[in-house]
N, C-alpha and C positions, 0 to 999 in steps of 0.2 A: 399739675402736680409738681414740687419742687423735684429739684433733681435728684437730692440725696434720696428722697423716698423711693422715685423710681431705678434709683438705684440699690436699694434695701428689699425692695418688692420682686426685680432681679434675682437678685441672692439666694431668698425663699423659691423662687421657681426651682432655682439649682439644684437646689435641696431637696427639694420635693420629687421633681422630676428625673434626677439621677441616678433610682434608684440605690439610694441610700451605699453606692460603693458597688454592689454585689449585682452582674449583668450590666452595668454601666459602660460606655465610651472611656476607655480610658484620657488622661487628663492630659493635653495635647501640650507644648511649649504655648507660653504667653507671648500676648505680644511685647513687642520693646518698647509701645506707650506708657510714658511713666503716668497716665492719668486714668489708664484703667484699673479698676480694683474689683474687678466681679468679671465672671463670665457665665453668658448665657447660655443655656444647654436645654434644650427641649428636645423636640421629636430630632434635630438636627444638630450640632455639635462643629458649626464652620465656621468658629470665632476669627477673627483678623492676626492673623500671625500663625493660621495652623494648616498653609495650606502653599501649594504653589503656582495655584490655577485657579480660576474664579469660578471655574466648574469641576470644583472637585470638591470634596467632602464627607460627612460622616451622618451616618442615617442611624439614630440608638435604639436601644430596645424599647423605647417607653410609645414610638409611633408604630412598633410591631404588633404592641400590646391593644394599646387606643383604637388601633384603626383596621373594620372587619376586610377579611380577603373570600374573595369568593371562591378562590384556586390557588393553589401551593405557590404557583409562579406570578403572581399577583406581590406576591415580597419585591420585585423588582419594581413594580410602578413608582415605589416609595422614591427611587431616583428622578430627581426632576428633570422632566418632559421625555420622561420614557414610558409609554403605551403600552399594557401587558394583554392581548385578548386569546380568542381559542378559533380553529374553525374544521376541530375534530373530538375526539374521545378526552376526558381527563384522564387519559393517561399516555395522553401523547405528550412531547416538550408544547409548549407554549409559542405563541406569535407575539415576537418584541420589533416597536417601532420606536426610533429616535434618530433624533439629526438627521430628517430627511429622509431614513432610510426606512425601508421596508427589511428587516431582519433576518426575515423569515424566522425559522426557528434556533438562531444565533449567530449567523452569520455577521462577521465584523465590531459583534460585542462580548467582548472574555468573560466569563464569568466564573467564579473559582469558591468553593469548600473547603476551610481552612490548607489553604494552598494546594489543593486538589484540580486539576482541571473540569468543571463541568461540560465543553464544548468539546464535542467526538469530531474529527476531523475524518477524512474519508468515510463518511459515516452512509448508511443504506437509505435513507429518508433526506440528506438534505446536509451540505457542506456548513460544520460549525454544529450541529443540532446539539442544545442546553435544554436538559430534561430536568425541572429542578422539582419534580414528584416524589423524589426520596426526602425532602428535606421537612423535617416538622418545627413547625414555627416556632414553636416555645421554644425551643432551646436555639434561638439566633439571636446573640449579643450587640448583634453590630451590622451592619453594612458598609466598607469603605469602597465609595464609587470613585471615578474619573470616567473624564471624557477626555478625547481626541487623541493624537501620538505623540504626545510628549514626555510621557514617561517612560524611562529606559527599562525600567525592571517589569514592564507590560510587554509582551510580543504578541504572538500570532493571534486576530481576532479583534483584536483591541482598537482600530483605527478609529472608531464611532464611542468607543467608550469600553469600561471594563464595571464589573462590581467583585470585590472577597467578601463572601460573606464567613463571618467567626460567629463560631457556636459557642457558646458559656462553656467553663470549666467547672462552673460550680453552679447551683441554685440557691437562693435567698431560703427557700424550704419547699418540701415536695408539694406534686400538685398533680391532681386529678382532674379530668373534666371527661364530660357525655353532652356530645351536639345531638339536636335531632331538630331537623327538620322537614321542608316539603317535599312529595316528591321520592320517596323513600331513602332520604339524608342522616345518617347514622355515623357520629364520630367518635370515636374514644381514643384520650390521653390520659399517661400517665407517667411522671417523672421523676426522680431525685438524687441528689448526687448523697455523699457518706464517706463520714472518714476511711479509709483503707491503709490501716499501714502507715508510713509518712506519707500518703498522698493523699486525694479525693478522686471517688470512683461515681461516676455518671452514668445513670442508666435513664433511657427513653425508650417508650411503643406509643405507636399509633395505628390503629384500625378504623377503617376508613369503606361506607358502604355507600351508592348514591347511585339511583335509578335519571334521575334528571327528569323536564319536561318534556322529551323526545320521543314521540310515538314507537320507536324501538327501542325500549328500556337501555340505558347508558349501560348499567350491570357493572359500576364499579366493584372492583375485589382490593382492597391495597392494604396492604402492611409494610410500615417501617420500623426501625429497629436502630438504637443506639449506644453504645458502650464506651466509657472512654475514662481512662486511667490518667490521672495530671499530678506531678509532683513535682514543687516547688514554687517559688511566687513568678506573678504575669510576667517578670520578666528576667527570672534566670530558675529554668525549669526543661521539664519535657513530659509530652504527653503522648499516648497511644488511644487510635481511636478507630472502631468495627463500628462500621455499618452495614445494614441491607434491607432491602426494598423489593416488594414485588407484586405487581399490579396485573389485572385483566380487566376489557371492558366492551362496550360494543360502540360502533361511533355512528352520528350522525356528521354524515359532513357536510361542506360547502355543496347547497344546491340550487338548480337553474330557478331564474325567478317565472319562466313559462309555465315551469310547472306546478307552481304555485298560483300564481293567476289562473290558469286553465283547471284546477281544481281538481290537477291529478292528484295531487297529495297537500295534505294543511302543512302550516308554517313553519310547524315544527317534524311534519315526517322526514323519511327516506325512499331513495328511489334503491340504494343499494342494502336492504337491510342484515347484510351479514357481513357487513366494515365491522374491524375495530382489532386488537393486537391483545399481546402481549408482551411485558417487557419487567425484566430482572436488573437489580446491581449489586454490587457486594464489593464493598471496600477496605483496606485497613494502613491507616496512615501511621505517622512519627513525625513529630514537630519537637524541635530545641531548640531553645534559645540563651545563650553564656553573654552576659554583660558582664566585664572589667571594667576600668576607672572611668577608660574614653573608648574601649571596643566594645562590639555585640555582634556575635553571631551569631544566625539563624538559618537551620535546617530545617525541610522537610523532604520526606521518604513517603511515596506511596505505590500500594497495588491497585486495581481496578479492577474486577469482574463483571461485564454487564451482557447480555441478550436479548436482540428485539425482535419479533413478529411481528408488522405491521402490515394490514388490509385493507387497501383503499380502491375507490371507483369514482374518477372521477368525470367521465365522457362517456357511461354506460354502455351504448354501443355502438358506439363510434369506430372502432378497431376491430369490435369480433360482433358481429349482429345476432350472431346467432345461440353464443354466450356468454357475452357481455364481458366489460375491459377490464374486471377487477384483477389485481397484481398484489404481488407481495415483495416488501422490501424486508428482507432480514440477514439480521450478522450474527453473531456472536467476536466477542470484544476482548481483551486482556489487554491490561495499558500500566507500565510501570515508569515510573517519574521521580526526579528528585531538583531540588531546589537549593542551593546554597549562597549567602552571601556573608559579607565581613562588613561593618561599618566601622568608622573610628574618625576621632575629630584630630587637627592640629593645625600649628599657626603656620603659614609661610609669611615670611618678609610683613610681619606684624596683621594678617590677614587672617582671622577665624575661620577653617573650614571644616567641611564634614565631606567624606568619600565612602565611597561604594563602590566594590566589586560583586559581582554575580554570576551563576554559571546554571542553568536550567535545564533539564535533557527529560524528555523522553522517548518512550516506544510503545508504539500501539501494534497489537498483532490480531488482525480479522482470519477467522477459520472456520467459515468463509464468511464474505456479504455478497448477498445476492440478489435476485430482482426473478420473479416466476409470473408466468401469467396462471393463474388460480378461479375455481369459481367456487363459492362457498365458502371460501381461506383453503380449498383443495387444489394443491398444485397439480397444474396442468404438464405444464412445459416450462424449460428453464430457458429464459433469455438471455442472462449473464450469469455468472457466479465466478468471485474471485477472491484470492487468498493474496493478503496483502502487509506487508512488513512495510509499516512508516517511521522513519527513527529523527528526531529535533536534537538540535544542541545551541541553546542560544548563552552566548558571553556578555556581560555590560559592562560599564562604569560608567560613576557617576559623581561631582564634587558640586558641591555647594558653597559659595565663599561670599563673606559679608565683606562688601568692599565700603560700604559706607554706613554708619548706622541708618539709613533709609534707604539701603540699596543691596541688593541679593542677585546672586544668577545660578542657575541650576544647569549645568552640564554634560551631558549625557552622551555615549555611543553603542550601539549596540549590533553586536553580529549574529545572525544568524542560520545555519544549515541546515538543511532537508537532504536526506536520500530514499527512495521509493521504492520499494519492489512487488511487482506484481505479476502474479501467476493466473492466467484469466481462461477462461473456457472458450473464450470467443480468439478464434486464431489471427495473429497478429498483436494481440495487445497486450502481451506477456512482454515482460524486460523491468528496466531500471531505469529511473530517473532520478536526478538530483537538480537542489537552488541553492543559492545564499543572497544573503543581503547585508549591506551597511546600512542602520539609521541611526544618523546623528540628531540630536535634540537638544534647544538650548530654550532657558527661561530666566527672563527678567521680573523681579520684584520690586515694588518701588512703594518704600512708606514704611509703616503708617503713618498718615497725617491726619488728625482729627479724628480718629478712627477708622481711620477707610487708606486702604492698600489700594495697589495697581498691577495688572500683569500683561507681560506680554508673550507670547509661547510658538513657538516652533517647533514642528516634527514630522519625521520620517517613521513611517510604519508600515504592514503587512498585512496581507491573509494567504494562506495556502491556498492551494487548489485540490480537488481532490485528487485522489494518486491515482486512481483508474485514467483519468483521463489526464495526466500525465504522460502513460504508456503506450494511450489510445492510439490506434494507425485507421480504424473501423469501427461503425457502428453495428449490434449486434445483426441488421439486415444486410450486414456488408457494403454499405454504403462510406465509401472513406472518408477520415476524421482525421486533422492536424492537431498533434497533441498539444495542450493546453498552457499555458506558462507554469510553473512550481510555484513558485511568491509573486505574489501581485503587489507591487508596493504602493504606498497613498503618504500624501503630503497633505499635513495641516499646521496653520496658523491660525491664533487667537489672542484677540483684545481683551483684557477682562480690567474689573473691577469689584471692591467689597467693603462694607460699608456697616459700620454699628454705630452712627451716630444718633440713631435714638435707641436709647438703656430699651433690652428683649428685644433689640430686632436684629436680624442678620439677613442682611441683601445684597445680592451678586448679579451683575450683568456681565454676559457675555459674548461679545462680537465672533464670528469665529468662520474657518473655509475650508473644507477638505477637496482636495484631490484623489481617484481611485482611478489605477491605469486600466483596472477590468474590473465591473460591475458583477458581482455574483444575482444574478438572477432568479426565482421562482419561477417552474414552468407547471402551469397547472394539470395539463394532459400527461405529463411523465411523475409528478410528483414530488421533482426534486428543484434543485439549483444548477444552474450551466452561467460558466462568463459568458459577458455581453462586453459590450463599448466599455471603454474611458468615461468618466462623469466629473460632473464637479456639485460642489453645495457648500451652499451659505448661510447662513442664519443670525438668530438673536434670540436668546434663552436671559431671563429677569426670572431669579427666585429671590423668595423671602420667606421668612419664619421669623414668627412676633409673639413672646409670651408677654401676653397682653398683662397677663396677671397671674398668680402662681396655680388660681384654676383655670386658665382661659387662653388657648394658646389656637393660633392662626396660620396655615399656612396656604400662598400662592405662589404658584408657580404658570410662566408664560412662556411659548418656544413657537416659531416663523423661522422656517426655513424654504429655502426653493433647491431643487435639484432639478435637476439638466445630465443631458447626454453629451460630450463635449466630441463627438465625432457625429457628424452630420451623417443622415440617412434618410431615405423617401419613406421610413412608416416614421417616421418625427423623433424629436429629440427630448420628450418625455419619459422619467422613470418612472415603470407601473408598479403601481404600491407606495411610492414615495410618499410619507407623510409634510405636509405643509404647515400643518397648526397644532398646536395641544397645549392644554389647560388644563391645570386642577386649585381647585379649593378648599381649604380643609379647616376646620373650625372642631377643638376638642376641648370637653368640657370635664374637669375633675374637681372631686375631693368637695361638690354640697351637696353636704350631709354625705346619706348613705348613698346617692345619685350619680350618675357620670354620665354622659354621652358623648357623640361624636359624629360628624355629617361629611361626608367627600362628593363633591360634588368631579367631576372630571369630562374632558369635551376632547376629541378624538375629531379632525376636521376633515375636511373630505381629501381624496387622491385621484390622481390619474389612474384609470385603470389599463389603457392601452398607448403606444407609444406618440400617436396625435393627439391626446386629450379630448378624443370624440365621447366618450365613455368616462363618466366619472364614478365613483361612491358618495354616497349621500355623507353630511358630518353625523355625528351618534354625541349626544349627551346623556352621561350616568349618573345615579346617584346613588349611595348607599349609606345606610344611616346604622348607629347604633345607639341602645339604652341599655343602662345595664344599674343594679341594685347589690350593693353591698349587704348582708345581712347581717356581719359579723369581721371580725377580725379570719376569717376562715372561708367562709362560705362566700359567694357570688352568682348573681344571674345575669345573664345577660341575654340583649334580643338584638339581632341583626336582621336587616332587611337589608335585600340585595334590587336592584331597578324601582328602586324606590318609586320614580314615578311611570314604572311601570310602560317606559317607552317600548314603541315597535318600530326596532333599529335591527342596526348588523353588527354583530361584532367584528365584520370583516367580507370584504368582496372581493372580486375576481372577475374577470371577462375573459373567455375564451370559446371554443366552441366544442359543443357535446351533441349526444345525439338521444336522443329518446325514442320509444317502438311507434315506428309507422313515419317516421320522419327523412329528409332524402339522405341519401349513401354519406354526404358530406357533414351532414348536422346541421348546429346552427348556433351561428355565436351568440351568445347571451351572458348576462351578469349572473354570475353565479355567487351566492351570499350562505351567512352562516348566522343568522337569527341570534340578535340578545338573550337569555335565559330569561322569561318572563320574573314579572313582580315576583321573591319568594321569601321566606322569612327561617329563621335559624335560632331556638332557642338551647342555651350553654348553660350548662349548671358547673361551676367550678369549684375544687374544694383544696386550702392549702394544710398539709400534714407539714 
């Protein structure tokens, strides 16, 4: 095909796919090739000139839309080579894996709600835990991800990656939809924004009902809620925005595979049938943004309200034989935070730059989080309970300066303070602690040449610890504990590359090496996270996304990494849960006739489960498909199939030891898994007013 055609054919994806202006990625700077005249924009938005990292970029609404999710927190997979699975209740946070890491449920990757923090630190389940069950998908405009620490306006969480997800201000026109399907799967949305006044005013609900395949009925209960008031254009305005969310459910969790062969229970029961939680959030933000000639500044302001109950079992009776191990981790939460920075360009010594200042703070106050050993979700006894005051303040800058028309460098420093306090029931672990840290970050840009940039990146970054063990001197058996570091720092670099030399395609490779001086860990017999050893990890991530045609658009995604324990020890220098490989493929079909589909195919490869690699996880490939019928300018149906082909996989393992009735005092170590959600199918009637 001549060039100018597939450069014409380009154009029309644009258009098509862009969302006609309204929910769209907004329109990024071009690049400084005078021989570009189009830019591509599909499911993905990572033109050459719009980025500083070759793993960084823009995920739009139109692949939010195209492509079915089986779980609210399944929005994240959209970032390439990051693994979204579950291996409890849907209405627990989510298990994210990338670059090597085992996650857990958000440890070392930020994730943020129009500048909200989603990630609770000293949290009752699990250091960093990203619950992103309040979020309803339709009204999510955008995803802007990054990976590694080189970005100065990213801190705590971030060393593995970050995502902000922005919700619309507005809607193209309201919209109603009723899910139903297997399983007793029951969803209703409905949306729309409306002039108010000089501004537009956004309203969203969703109710949300789902028993699952799981011999003790899942028993989802979930409702979300959204409000939010915007006055003035995307970029000199402000908006106020209420949220809340609140869920109950029953959980089947990660269970031993003996017990499944020995045909105590099928594939999909429980050994503990009265797991599962509940959990609340309630928010209300303020975002502004003032652009002048060459400045812009950007506020946000928020509250947080959240509370969780969570009842897990995971070693039955390993601990109490006689009424079994189940425990509860619950807080109650209040988190207030604000956001400011200044940007502004000027010339030094004929030099074009751009700078940035920033200043981030919060405070989280628990009253209390605690930890009970429970039978039924009836607490027995308290183990710990403690009331805890965490306060951040983190400073940046940051300049960008074009030294050569093919040469850029991105500059960055960033400080940060923690102080702790904690009042703890367990005597001795009451007091104060405090950290800080310096990381500096620098990035080189180099190009475009023929369409294709270069990058090279450095950085210093963070994660907290949590604050109880910060203060710790004892464990609650009185067994003594050195308390934990405050900020864990980690160092990474990365080679990249980015490439549109064929008209719809945009391909990034990424070389790239983190350092972490303490491992945040998953213990599966306490249910939470504890540092471990110093690590290192390395890899290779190749994305691409090819609008083949203005109906037909492609994408893969490739990621190989290896992780390591970089302090030697006699049970081995393997990280358990580390991920090593992941893949996905995605092929979306729009606009013949009244027709559309979509197919994701995604491969999840196997891990070490214990620290000599005796013990592995099997790899899981997925598929999920959709089809869906326009009827009208109005009206739509669609069919989603979830395990398409219907494999018997895990969506997650584990190795440790548990014990079951009649078995010796010690247990027995075994793989404990958490079963794929069989083949299921989901039919959506949607209607736009």
């Amino acid at each position: 095909m001549p060039l100018i055609k597939r450069k014409q054919l380009a154009a029309c994806a644009l258009l098509l796919l862009s969302g006609a202006g309204k929910g769209a990625a907004p329109e990024a700077p071009s690049s400084t090739d005078a021989s570009r005249t189009v830019r591509v924009t599909g499911h993905y938005d990572n033109a050459v000139g719009t980025s500083d990292a070759a793993s960084q970029g823009v995920i739009t609404s139109e692949l939010i839309v195209n492509r079915p999710a089986l779980r609210t927190g399944e929005l994240l997979e959209f970032v390439p080579g990051l693994i979204v699975t579950q291996h409890s209740g849907d209405g627990k946070a989510n298990q994210y894996f990338l670059r090597g890491f085992n996650l857990d449920h958000g440890t070392d990757f930020a994730t943020y709600v129009d500048g909200m923090p989603v990630n609770m630190r000293t949290h009752a389940h699990g250091q960093g835990y990203a619950d992103l069950n309040f979020l309803i998908p339709e009204l999510v405009q955008r995803i802007d991800y990054k990976k590694g620490p080189y970005f100065a306006g990213e801190g705590d969480f971030a060393s593995a990656g970050s995502a902000r997800i922005r919700l619309a201000d507005r809607l193209p026109q309201g919209q109603a939809s009723v899910s139903l399907g297997q399983h007793g799967y029951v969803r209703a949305v409905v949306a729309d924004s409306v002039a108010s006044g000089p501004g537009i005013l956004l309203v969203g609900l969703e109710l949300n009902r789902n028993n699952g395949p799981w011999d003790v009925p899942e028993r989802v209960r979930k409702v979300s809620g959204v409000l939010r008031y915007r006055q003035g254009s995307p970029e000199d305005g402000f908006s106020v925005t209420a949220m809340a969310y609140k869920n109950s459910w029953n959980a089947t969790d990660q269970v031993p595979l003996r017990a499944v062969e020995s045909g105590l229970i099928g594939r999909f029961g429980s050994l503990a049938p009265s797991d599962g939680g509940d959990t609340s959030r309630a928010s209300l933000s303020y975002a502004l943004l003032r652009r002048t000639e060459n400045r812009l500044f950007e506020l946000d302001a928020y509250l947080i309200g959240s509370q969780l109950e969570l009842n897990s079992d995971f070693t039955y009776f390993l601990a109490s034989p006689a009424t079994g191990d189940q425990f509860q981790q619950s807080e109650r939460r209040a988190v207030a935070g604000v956001n400011a920075s200044e940007s502004w360009t000027t010339q030094l010594a004929g030099l074009s730059m751009r700078n940035k200042l920033g200043v981030q703070g919060r405070v989280d106050r628990l009253s209390p989080v605690g930890l009970y050993s429970t039978v039924d979700r009836i607490r027995q006894a308290t183990v710990r309970e403690d009331r805890v005051r965490e306060a951040s303040v983190g400073v940046y800058g940051e300049n960008t300066a074009q030294w050569l028309p093919w040469l850029r460098s991105v500059a960055g420093l960033r400080y940060d303070a923690y102080r702790f306090k904690v009042a703890s029931s367990v005597e001795g672990n009451s007091g104060a602690a405090s950290g800080h840290l310096v990381s500096p970050k620098l990035s080189w840009i180099l190009g475009p040449w023929r369409q294709t940039e270069f990058f090279v990146n450095y950085g210093k970054g963070f994660h907290s610890n949590d604050a109880r063990g910060a203060t710790q001197t004892r464990l609650p058996d009185g067994t003594p504990s050195a308390p934990v570091t405050p900020l864990v720092p980690t160092r990474g670099m990365e080679l990249g590359a980015r490439t549109e030399w064929l008209p719809g395609l945009q391909s990034s490779l990424a070389l790239w090496r983190l350092d972490v001086a303490s491992e945040l860990l998953f213990v599966g017999d306490a249910g939470g996270t504890q540092p471990s050893r110093a690590s290192r990890r390395h890899g290779v991530e190749w994305n691409n996304h090819y609008v083949a045609a203005p109906w037909l658009l492609f994408d893969l995604d490739l990621a190989v990494s290896r992780s390591r324990y970089t302090q030697n020890d006699a049970a081995g220098n393997f990280i358990p849960g580390a991920i090593g490989t992941a893949a996905s493929f995605g092929v979306t079909v729009t606009d013949r006739g009244p027709w559309s589909g979509a197919l994701q195919l995604r491969y999840f490869g196997p891990r070490p489960l214990i620290e000599d690699n005796s013990a592995r996880s099997a790899s899981t490939t997925l598929a999920y498909a959709r089809l869906a019928y326009q009827f009208n300018r109005r009206m739509r149906l669609s069919l989603d199939v979830f395990n398409l082909l219907n494999k018997r996989a895990s969506d997650i393992d584990y190795y440790y030891a548990s014990r079951l009735p009649g078995e010796a005092q010690d247990g027995v170590a075994d793989r404990h898994f958490h079963p794929l959600e069989p083949r299921s199918a989901r039919l959506t009637l949607s209607y736009a007013f």
